[in-house]
C-alpha positions in Angstrom: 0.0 0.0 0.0 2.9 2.1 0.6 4.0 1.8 -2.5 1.1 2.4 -4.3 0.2 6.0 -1.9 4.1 7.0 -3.4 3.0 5.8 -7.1 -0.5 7.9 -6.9 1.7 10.8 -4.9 4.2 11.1 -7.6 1.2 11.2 -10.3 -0.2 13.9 -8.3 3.2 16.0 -7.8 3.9 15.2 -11.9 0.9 17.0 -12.6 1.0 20.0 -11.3 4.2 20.6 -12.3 3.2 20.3 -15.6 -0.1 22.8 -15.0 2.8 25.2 -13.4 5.1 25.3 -16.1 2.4 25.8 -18.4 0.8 28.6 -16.6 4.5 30.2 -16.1 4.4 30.1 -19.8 2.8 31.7 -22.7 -1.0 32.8 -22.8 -1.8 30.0 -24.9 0.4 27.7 -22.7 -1.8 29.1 -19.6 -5.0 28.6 -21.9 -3.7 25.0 -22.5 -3.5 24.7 -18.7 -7.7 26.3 -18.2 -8.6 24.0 -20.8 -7.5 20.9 -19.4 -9.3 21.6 -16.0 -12.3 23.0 -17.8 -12.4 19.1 -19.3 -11.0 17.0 -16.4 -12.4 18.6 -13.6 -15.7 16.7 -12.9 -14.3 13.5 -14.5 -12.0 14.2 -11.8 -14.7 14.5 -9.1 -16.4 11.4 -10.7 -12.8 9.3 -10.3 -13.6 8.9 -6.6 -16.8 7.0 -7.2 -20.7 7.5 -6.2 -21.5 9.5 -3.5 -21.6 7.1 -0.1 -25.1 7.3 -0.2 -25.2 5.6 -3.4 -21.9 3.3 -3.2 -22.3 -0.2 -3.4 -19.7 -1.1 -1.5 -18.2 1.9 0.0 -19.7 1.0 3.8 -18.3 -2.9 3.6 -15.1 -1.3 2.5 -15.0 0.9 5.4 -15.8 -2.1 7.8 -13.0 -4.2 6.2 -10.2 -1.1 6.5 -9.8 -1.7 3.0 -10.5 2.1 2.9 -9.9 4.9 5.5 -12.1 7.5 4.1 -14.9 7.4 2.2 -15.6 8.4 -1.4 -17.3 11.6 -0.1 -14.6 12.4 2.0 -11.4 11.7 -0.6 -13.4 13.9 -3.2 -13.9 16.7 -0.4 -9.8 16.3 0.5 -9.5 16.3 -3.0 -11.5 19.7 -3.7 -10.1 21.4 -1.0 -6.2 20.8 -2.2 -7.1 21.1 -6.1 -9.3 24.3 -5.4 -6.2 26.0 -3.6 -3.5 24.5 -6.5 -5.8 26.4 -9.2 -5.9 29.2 -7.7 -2.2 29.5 -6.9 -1.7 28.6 -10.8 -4.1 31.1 -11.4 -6.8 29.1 -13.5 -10.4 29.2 -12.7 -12.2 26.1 -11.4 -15.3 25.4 -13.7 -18.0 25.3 -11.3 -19.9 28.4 -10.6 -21.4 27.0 -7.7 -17.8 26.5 -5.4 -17.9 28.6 -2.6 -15.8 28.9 0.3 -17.3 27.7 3.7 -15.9 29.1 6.8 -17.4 27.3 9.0 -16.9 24.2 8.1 -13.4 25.0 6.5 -14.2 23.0 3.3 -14.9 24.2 -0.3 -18.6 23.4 -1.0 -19.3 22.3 -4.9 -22.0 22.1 -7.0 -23.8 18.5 -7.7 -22.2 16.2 -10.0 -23.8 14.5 -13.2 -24.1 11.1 -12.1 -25.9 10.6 -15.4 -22.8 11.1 -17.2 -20.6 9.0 -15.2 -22.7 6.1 -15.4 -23.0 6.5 -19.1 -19.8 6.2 -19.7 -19.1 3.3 -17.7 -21.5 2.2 -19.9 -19.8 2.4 -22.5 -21.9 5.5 -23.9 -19.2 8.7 -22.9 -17.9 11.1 -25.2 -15.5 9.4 -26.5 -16.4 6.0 -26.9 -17.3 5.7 -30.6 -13.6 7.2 -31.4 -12.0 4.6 -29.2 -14.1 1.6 -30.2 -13.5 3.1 -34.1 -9.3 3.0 -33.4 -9.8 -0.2 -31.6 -11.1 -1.7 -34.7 -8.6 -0.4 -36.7 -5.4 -1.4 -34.5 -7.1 -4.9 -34.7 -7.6 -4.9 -38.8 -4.2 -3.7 -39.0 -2.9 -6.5 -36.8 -4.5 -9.0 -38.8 -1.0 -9.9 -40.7 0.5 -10.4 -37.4 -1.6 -13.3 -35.8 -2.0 -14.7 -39.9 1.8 -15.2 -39.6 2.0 -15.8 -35.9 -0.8 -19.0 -37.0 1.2 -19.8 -39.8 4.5 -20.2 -38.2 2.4 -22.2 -35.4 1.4 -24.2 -38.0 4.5 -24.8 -39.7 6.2 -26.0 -36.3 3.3 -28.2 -35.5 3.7 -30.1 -39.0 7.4 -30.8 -38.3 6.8 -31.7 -34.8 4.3 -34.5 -36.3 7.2 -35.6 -38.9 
């Protein structure tokens, strides 16, 4: 687990650094930078899973200690860190609907689309037709390989049998 908590830390580190140098960069570099957390930002949210109320097996997890916190709670960490980052870099978080709550201390944040996470799980996001299409084509085009691949099988098979 240790390992894996420096794997996702790194990934975490990696990317920020690259949102920094581009926002130290040119205007299209920063608008690079706006862009990509325009697009990733409730995909981002949606990573952590359904809300508890609405997780399968968030509450077994929990029981087991296979997880400390709770989806709810790793997306609020996760706000409350990201929200900070952006604005240090500058960038605007896409959500009109984040506010600030002193009393609690925590970022509040407008509803997810649970509609659109589940769609594309099922296989019905944005860009599934593009990825199913190049899947197709990577496997046409490989069609020569596994041919020869058969053929050589083939080949060694009939001089095993002489």
């Amino acid at each position: 687990m240790v390992r894996v908590c420096k794997e996702e830390s790194f990934h975490q580190r990696q990317g920020f650094e690259i949102m920094l140098t581009l926002c130290r960069g040119t205007e299209e570099q920063k608008a690079m930078a706006q862009d990509a957390l325009n697009r990733f930002w409730w995909p981002s949210l949606m990573m952590f899973g359904p809300n508890d109320s609405n997780s399968t097996h968030s509450a077994q997890s929990m029981a087991w200690k296979i997880k400390r916190f709770s989806n709810d709670e790793l997306r609020q960490k996760f706000v409350d860190i990201t929200v900070r980052q952006a604005d240090f870099l500058g960038l605007k978080v896409p959500d009109d609907k984040l506010t600030f709550n002193e009393d609690t201390g925590h970022y509040e944040f407008a509803a997810i689309d649970w509609q659109e996470f589940f769609d594309v799980l099922a296989g019905n996001g944005p860009c599934n037709t593009q990825r199913m299409a190049k899947r197709r084509k990577a496997h046409e085009d490989g069609t020569w390989v596994r041919e020869a691949a058969r053929a050589y099988a083939d080949k060694r098979a009939a001089q095993a049998a002489a």
